[in-house]
CHARMM-style PDB file with segment names, atoms N, HN, CA, C and O in Angstrom:
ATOM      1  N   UNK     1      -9.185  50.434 -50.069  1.00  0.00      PROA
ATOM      2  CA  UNK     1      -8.756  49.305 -50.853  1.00  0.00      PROA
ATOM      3  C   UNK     1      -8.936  49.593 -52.327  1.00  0.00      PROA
ATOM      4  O   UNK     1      -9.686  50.470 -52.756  1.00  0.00      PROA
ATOM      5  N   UNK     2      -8.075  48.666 -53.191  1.00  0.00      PROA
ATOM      6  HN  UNK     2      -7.466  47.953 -52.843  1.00  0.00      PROA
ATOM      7  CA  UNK     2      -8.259  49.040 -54.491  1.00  0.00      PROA
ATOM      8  C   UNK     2      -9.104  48.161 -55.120  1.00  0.00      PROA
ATOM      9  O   UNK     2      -9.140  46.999 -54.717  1.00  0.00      PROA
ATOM     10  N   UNK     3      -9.710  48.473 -55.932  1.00  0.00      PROA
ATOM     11  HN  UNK     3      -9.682  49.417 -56.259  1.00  0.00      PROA
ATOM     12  CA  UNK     3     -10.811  47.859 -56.669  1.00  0.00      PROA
ATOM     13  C   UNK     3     -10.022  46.366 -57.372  1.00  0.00      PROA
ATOM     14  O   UNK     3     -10.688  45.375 -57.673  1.00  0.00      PROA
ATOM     15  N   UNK     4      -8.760  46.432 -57.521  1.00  0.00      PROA
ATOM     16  HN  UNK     4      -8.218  47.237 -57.277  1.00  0.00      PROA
ATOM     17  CA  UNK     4      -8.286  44.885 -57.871  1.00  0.00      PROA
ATOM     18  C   UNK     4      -7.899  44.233 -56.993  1.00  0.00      PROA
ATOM     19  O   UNK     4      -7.493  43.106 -57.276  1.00  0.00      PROA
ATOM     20  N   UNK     5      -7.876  44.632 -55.740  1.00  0.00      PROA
ATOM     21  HN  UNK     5      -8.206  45.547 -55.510  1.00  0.00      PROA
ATOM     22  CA  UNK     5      -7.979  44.022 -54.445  1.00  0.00      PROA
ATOM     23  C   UNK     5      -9.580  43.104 -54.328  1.00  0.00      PROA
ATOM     24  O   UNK     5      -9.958  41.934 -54.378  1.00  0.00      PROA
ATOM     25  N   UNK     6     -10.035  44.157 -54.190  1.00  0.00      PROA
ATOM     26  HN  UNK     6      -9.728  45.108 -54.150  1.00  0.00      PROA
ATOM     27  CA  UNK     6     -11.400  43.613 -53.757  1.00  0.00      PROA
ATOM     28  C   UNK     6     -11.788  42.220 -55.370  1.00  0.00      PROA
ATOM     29  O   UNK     6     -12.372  41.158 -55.152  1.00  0.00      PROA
ATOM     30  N   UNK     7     -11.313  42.622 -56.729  1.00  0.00      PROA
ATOM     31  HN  UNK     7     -10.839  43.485 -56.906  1.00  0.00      PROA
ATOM     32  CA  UNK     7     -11.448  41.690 -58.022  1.00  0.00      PROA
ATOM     33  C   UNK     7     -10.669  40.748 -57.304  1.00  0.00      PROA
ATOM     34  O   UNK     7     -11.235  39.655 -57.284  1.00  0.00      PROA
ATOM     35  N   UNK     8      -9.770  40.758 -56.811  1.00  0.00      PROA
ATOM     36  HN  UNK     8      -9.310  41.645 -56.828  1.00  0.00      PROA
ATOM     37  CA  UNK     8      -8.539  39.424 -56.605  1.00  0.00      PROA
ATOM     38  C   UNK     8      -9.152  38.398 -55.406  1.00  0.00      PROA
ATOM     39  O   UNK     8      -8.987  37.179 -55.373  1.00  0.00      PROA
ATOM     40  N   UNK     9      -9.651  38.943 -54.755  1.00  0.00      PROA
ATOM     41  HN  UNK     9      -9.784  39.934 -54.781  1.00  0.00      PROA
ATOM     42  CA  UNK     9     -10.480  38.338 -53.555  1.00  0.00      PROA
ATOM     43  C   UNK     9     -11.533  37.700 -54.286  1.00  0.00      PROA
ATOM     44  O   UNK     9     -11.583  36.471 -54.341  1.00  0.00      PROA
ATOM     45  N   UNK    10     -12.260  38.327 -54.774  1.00  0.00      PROA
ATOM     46  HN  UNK    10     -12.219  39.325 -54.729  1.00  0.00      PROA
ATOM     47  CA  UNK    10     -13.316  37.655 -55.753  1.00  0.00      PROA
ATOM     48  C   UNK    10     -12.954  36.151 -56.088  1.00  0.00      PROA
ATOM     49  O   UNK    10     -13.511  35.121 -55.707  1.00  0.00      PROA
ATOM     50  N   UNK    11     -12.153  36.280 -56.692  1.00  0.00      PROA
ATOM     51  HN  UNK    11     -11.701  37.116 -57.001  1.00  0.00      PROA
ATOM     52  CA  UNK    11     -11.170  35.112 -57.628  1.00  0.00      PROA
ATOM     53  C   UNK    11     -10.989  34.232 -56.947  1.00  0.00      PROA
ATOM     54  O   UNK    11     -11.364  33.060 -56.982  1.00  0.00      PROA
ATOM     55  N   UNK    12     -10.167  34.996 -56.041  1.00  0.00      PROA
ATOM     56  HN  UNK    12      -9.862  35.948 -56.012  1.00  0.00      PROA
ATOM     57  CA  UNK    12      -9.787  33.918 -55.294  1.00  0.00      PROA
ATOM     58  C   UNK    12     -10.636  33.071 -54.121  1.00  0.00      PROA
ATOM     59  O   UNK    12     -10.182  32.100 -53.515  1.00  0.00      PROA
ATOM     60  N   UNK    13     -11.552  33.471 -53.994  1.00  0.00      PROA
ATOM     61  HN  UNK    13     -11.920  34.260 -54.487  1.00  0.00      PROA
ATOM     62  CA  UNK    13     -12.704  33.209 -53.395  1.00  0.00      PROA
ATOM     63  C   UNK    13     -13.898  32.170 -53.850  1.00  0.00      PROA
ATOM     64  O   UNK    13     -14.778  31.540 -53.264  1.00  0.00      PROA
ATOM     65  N   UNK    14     -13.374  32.360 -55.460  1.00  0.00      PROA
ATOM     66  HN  UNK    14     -12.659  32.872 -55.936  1.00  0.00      PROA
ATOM     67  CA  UNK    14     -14.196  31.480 -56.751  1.00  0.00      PROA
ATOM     68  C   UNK    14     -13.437  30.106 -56.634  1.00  0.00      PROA
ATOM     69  O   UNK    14     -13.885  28.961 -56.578  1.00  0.00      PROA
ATOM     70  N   UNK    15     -12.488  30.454 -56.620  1.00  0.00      PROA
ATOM     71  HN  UNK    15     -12.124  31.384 -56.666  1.00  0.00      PROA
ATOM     72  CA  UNK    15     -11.560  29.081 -56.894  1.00  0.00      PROA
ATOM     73  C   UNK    15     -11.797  28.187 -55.438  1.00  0.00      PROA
ATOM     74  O   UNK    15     -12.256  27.047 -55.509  1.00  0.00      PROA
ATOM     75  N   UNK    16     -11.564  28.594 -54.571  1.00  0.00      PROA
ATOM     76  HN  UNK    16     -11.191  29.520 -54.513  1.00  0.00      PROA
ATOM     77  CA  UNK    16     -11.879  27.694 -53.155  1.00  0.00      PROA
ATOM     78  C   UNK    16     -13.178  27.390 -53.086  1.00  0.00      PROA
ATOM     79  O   UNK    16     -13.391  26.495 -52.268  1.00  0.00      PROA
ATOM     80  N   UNK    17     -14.374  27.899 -53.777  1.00  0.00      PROA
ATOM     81  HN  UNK    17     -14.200  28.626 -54.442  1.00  0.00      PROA
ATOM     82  CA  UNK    17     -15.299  27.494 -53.743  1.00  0.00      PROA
ATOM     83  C   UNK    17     -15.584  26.291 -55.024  1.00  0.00      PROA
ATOM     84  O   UNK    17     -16.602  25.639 -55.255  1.00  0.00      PROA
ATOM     85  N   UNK    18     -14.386  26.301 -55.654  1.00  0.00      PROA
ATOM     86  HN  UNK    18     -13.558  26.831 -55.467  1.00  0.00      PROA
ATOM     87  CA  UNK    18     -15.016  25.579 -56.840  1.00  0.00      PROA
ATOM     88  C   UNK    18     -13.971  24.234 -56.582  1.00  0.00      PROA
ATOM     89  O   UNK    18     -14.056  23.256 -57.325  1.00  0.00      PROA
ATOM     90  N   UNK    19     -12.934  24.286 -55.403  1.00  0.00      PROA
ATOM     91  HN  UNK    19     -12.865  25.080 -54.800  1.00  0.00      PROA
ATOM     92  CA  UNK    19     -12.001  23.392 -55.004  1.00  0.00      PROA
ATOM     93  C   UNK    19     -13.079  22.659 -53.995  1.00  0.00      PROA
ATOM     94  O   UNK    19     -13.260  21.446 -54.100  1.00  0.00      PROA
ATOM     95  N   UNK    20     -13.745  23.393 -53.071  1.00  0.00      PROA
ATOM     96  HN  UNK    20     -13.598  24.378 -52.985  1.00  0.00      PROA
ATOM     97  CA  UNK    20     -14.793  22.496 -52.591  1.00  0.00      PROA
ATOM     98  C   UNK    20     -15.700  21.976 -53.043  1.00  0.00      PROA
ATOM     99  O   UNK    20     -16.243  21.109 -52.358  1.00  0.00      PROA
ATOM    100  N   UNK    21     -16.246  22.295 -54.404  1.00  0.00      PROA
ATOM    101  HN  UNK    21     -15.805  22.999 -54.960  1.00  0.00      PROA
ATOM    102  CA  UNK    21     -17.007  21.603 -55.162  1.00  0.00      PROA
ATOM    103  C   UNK    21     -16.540  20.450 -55.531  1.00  0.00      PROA
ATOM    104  O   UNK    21     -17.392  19.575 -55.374  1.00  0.00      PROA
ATOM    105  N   UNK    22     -15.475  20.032 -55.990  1.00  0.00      PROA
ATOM    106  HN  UNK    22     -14.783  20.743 -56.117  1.00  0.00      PROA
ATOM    107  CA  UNK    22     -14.854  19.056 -56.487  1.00  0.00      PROA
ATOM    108  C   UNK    22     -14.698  17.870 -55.342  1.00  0.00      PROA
ATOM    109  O   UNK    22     -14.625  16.646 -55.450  1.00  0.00      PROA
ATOM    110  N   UNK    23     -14.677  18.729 -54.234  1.00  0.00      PROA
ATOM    111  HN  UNK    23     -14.736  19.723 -54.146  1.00  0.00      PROA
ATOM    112  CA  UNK    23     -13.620  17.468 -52.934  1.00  0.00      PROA
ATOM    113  C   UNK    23     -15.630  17.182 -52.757  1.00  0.00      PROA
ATOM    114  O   UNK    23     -15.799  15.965 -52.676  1.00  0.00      PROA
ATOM    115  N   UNK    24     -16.466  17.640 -52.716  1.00  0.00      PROA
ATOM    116  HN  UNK    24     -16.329  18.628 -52.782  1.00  0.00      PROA
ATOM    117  CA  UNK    24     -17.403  17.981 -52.371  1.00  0.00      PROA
ATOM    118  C   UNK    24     -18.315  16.360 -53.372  1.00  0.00      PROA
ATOM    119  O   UNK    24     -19.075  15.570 -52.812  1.00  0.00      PROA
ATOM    120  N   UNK    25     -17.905  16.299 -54.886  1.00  0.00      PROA
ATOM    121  HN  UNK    25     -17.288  16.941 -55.341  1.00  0.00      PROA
ATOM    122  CA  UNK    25     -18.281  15.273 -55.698  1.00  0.00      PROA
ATOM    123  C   UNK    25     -17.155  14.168 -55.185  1.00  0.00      PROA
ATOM    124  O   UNK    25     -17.680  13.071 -54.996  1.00  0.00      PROA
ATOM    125  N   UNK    26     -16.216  14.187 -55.007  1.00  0.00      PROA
ATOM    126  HN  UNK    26     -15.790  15.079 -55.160  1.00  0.00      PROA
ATOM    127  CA  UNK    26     -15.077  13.292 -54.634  1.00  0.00      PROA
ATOM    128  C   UNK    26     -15.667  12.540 -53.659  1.00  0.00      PROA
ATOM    129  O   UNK    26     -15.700  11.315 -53.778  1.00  0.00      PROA
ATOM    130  N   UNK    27     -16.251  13.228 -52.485  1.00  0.00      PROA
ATOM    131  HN  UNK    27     -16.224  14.223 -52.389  1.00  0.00      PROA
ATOM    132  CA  UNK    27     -16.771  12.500 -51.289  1.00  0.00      PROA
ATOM    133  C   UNK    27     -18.245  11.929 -51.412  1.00  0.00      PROA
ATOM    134  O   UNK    27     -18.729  10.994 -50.774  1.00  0.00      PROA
ATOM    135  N   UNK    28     -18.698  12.526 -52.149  1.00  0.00      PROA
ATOM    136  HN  UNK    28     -18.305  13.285 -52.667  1.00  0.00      PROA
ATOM    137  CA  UNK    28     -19.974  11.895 -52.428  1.00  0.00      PROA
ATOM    138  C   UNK    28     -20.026  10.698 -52.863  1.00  0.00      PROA
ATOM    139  O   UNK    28     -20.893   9.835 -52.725  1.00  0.00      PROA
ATOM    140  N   UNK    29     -18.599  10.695 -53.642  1.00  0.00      PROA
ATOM    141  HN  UNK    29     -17.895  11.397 -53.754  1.00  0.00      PROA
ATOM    142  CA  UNK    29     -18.542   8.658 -54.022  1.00  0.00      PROA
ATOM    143  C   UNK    29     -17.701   7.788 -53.893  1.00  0.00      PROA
ATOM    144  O   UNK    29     -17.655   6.735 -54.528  1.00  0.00      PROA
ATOM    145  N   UNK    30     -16.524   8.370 -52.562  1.00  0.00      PROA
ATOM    146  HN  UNK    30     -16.561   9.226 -52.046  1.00  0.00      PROA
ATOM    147  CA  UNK    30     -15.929   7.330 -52.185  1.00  0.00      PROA
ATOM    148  C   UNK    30     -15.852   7.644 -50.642  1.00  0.00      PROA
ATOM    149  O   UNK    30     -15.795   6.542 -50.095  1.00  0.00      PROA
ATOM    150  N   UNK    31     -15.827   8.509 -49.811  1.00  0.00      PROA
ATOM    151  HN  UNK    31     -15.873   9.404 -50.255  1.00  0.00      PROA
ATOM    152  CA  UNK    31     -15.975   9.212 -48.072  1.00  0.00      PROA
ATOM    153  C   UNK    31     -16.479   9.901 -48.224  1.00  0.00      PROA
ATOM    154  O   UNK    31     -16.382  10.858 -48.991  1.00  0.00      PROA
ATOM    155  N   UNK    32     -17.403   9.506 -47.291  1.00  0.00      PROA
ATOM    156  HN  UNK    32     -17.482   8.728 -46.668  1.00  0.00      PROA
ATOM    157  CA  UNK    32     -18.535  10.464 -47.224  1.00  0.00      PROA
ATOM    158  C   UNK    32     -17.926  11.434 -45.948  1.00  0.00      PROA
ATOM    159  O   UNK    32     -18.464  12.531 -46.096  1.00  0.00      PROA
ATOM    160  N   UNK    33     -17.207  11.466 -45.002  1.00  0.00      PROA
ATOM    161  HN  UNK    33     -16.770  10.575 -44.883  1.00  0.00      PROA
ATOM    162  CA  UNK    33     -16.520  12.520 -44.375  1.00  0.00      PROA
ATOM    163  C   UNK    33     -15.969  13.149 -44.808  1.00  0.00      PROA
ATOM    164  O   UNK    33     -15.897  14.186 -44.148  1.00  0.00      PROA
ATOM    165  N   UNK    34     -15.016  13.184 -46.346  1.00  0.00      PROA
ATOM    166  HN  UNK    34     -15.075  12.342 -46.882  1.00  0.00      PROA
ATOM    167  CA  UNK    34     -14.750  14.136 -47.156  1.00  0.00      PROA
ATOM    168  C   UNK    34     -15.722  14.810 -47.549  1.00  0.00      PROA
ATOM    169  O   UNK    34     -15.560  16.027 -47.461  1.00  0.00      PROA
ATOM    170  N   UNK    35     -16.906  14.375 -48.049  1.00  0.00      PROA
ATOM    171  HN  UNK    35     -17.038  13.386 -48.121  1.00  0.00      PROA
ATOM    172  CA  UNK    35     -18.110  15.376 -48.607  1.00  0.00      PROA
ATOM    173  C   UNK    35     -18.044  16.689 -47.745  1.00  0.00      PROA
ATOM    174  O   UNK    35     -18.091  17.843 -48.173  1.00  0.00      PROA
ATOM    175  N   UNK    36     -17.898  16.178 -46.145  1.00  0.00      PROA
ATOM    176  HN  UNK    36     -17.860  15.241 -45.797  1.00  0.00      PROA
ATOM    177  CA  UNK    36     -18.740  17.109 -44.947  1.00  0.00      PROA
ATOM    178  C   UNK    36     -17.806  18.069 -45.171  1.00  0.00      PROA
ATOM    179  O   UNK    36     -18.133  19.251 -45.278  1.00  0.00      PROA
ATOM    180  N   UNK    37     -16.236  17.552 -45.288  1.00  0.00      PROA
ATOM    181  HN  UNK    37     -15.970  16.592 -45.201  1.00  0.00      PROA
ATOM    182  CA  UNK    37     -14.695  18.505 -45.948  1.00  0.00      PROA
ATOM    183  C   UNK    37     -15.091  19.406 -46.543  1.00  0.00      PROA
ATOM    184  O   UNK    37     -15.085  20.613 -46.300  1.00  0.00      PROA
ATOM    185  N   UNK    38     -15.520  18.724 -47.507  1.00  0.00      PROA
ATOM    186  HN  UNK    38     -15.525  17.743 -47.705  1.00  0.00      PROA
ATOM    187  CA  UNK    38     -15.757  19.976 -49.002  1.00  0.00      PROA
ATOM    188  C   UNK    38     -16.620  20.915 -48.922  1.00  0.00      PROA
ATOM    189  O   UNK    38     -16.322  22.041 -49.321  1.00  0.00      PROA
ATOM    190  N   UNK    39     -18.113  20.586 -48.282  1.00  0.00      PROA
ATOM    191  HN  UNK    39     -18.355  19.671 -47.958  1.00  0.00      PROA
ATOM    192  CA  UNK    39     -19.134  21.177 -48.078  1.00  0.00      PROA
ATOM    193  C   UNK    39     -18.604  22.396 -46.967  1.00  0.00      PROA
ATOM    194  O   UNK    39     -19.068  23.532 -47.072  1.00  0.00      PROA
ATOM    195  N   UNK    40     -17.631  22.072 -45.934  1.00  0.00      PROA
ATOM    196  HN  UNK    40     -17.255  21.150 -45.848  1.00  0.00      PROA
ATOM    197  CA  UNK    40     -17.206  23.433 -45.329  1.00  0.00      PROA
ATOM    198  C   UNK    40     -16.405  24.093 -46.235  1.00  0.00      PROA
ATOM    199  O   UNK    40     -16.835  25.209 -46.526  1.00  0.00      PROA
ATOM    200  N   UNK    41     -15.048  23.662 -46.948  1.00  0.00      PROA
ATOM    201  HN  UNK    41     -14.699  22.755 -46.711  1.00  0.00      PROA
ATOM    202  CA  UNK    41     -14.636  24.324 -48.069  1.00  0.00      PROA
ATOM    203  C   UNK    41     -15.207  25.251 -48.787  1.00  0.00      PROA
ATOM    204  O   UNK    41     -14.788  26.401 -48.916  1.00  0.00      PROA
ATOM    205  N   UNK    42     -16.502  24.636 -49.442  1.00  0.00      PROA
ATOM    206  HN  UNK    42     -16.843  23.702 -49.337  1.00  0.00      PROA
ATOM    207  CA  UNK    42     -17.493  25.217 -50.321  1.00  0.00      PROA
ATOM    208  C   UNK    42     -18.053  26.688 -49.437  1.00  0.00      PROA
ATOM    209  O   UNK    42     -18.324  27.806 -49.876  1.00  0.00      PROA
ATOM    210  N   UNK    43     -18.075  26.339 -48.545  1.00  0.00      PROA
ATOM    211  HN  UNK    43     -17.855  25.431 -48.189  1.00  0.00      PROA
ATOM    212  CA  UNK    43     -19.058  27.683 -47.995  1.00  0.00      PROA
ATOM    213  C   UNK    43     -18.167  28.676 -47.344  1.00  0.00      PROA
ATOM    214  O   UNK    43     -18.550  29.834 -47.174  1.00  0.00      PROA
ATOM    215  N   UNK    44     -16.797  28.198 -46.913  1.00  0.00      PROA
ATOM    216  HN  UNK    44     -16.486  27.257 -47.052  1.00  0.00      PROA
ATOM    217  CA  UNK    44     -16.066  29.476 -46.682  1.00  0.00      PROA
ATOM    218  C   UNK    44     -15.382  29.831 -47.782  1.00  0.00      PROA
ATOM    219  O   UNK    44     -14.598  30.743 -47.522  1.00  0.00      PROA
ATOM    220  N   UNK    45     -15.338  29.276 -49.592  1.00  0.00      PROA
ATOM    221  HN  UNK    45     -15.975  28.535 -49.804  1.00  0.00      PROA
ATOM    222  CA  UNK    45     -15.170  29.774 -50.533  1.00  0.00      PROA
ATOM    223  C   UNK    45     -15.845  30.818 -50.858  1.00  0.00      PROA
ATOM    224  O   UNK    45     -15.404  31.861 -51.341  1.00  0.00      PROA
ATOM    225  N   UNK    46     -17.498  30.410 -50.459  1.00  0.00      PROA
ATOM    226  HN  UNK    46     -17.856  29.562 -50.066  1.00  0.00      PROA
ATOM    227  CA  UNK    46     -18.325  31.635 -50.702  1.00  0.00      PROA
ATOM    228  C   UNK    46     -18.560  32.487 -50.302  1.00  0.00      PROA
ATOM    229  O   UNK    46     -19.328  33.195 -50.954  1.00  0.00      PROA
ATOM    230  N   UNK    47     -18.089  32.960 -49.048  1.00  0.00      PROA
ATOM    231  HN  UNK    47     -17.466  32.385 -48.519  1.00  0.00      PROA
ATOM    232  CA  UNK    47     -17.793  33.758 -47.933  1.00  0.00      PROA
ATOM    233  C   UNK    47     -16.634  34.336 -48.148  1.00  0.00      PROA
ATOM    234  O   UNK    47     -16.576  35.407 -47.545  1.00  0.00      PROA
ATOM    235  N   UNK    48     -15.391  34.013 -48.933  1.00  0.00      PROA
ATOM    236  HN  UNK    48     -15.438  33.142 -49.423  1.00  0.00      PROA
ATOM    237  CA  UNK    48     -14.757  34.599 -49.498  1.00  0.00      PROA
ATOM    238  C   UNK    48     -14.744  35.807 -51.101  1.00  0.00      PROA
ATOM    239  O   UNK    48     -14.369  36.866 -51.606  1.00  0.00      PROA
ATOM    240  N   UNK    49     -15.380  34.728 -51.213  1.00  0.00      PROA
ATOM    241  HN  UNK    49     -15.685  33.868 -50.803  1.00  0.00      PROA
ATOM    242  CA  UNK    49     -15.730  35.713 -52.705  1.00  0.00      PROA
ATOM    243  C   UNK    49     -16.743  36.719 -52.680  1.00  0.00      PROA
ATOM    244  O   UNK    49     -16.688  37.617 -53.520  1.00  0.00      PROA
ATOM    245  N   UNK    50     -17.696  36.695 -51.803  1.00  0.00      PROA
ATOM    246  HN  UNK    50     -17.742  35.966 -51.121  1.00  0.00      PROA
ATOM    247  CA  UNK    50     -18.835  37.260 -51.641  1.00  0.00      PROA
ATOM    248  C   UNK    50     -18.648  38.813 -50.935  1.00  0.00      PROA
ATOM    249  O   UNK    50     -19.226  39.885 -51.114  1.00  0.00      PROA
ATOM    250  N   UNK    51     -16.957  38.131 -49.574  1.00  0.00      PROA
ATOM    251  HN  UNK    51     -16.487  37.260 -49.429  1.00  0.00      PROA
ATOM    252  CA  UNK    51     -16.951  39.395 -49.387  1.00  0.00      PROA
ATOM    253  C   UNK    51     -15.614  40.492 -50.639  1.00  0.00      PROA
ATOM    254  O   UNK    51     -15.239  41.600 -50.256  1.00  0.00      PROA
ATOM    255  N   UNK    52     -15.242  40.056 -51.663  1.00  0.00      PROA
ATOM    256  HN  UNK    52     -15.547  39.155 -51.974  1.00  0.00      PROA
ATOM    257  CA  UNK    52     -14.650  40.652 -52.600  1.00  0.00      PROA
ATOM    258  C   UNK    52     -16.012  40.950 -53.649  1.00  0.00      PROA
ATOM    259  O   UNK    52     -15.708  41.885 -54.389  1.00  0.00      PROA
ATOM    260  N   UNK    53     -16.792  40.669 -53.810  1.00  0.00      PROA
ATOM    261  HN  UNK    53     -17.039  39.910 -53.208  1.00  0.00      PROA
ATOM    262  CA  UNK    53     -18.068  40.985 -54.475  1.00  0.00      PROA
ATOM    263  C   UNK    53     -18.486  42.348 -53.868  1.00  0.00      PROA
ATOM    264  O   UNK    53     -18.480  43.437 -54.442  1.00  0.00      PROA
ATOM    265  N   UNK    54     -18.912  42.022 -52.376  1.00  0.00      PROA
ATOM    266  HN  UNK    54     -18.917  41.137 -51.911  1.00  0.00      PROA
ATOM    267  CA  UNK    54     -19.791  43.063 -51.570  1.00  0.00      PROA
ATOM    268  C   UNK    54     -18.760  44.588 -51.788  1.00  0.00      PROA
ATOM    269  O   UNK    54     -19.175  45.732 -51.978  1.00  0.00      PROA
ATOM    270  N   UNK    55     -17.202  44.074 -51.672  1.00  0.00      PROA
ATOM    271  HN  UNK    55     -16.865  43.145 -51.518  1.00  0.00      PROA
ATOM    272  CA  UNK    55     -16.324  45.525 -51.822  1.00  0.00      PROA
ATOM    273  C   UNK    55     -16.631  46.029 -53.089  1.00  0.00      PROA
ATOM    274  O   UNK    55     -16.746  47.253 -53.145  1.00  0.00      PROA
ATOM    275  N   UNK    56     -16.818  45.297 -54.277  1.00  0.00      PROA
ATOM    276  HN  UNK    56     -16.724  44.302 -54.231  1.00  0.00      PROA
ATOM    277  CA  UNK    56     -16.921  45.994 -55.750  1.00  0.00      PROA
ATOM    278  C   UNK    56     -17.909  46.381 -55.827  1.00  0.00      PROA
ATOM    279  O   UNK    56     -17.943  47.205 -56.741  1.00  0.00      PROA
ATOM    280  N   UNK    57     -19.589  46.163 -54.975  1.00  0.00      PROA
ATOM    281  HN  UNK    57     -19.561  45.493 -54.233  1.00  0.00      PROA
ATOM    282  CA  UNK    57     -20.412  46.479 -55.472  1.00  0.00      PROA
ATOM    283  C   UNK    57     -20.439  47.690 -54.800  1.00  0.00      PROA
ATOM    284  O   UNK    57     -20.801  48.700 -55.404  1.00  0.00      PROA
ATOM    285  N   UNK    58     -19.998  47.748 -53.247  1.00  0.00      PROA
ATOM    286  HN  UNK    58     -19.704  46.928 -52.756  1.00  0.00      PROA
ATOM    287  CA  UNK    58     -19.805  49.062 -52.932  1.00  0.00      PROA
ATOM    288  C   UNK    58     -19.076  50.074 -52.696  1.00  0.00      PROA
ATOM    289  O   UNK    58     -19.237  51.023 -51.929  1.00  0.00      PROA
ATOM    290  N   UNK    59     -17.829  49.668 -53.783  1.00  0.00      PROA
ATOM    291  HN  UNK    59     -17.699  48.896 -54.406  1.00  0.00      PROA
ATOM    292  CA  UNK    59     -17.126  51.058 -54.489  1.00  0.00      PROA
ATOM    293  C   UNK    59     -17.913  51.441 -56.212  1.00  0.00      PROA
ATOM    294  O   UNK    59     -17.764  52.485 -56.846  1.00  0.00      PROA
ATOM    295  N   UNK    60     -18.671  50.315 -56.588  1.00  0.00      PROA
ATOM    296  HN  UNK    60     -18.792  49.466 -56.073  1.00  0.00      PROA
ATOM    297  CA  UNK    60     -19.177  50.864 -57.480  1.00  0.00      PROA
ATOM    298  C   UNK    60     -20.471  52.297 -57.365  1.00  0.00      PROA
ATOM    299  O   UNK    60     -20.731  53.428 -57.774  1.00  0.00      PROA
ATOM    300  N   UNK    61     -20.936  51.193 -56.495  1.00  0.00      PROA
ATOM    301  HN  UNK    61     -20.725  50.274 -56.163  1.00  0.00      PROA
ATOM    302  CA  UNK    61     -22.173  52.444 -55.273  1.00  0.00      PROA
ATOM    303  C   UNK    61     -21.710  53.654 -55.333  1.00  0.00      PROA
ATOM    304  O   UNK    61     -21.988  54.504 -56.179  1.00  0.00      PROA
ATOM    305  N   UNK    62     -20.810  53.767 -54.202  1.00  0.00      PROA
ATOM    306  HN  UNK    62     -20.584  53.076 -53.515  1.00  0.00      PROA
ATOM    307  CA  UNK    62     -20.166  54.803 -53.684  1.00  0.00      PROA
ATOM    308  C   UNK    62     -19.323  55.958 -54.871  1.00  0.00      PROA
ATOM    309  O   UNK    62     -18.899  57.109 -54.761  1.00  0.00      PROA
ATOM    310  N   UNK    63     -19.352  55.218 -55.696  1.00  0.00      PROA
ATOM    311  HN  UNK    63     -19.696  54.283 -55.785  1.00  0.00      PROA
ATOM    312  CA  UNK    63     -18.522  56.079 -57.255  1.00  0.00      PROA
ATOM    313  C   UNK    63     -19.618  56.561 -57.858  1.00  0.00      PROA
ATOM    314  O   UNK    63     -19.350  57.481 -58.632  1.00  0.00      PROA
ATOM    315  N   UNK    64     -21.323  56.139 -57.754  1.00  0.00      PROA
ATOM    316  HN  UNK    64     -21.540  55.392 -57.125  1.00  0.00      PROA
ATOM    317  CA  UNK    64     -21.779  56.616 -58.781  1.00  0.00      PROA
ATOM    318  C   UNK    64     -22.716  57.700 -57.853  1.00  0.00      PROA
ATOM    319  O   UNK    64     -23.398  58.570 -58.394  1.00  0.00      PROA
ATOM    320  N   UNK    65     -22.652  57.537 -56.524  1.00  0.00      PROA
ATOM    321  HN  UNK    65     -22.098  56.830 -56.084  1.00  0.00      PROA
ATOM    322  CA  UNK    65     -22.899  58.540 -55.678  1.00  0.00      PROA
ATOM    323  C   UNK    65     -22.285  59.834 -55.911  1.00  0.00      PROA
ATOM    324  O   UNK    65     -22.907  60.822 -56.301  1.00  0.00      PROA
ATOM    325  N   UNK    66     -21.529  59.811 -55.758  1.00  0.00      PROA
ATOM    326  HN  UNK    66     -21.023  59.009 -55.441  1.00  0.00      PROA
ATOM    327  CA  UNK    66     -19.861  60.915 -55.148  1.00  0.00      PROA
ATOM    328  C   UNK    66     -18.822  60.604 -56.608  1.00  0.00      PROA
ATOM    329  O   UNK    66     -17.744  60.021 -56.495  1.00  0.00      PROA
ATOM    330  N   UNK    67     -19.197  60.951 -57.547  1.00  0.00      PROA
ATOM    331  HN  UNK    67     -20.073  61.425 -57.639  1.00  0.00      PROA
ATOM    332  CA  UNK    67     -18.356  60.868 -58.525  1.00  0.00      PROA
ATOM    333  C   UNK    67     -16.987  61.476 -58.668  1.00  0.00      PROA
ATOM    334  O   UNK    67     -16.053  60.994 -59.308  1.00  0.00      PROA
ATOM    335  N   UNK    68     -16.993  62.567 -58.004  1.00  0.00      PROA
ATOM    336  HN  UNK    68     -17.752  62.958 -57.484  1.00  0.00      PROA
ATOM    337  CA  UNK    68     -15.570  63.409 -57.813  1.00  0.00      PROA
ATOM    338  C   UNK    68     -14.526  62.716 -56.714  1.00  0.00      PROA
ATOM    339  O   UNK    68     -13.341  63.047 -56.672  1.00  0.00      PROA
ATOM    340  N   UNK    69     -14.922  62.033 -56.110  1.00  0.00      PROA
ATOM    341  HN  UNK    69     -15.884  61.764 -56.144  1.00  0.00      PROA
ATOM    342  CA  UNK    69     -14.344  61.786 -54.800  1.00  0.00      PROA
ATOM    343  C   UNK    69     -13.546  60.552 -55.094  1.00  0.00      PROA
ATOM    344  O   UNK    69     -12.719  60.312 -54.214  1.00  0.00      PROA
ATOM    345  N   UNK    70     -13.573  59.530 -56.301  1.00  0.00      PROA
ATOM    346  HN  UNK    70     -14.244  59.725 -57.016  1.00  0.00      PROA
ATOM    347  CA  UNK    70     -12.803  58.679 -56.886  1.00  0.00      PROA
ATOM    348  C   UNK    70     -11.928  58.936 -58.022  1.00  0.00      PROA
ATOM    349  O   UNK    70     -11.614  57.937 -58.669  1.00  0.00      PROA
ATOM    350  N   UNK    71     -11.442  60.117 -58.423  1.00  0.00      PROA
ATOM    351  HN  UNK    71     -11.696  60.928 -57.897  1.00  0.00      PROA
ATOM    352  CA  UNK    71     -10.864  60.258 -59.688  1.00  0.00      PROA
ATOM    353  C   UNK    71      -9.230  60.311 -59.402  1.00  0.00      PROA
ATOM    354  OT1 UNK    71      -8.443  60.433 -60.341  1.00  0.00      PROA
TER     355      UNK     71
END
């Protein structure tokens, strides 16, 4: 994978987590079954981004290991 693959996942992973944040305050003060919405939102946002995180941190790893092997 390419390293703006794994950045784009990131992102996009930020944003669904920060879309469940919102539905997440939304429900907190008018349905409270929306909260429970958002609060799953929220955590498979972060499960998204986390795994575009985990790829950058370990092609960064893996590059400063094996430096020849990424050029």
């Amino acid at each position: 994978m390419l390293p703006f693959s794994h950045w784009q996942r990131f992102i996009q992973g930020l944003s669904v987590f920060a879309l469940g944040l919102s539905v997440m305050v939304a429900g907190a003060w008018w349905l409270e079954p929306l909260y429970y919405v958002g609060l799953v939102v929220l955590l498979s946002g972060f499960g998204w981004a986390m795994s575009g995180y985990l790829g950058l941190l370990w092609q960064r790893l893996t590059k400063s290991i094996n430096p020849n092997r990424h050029r």
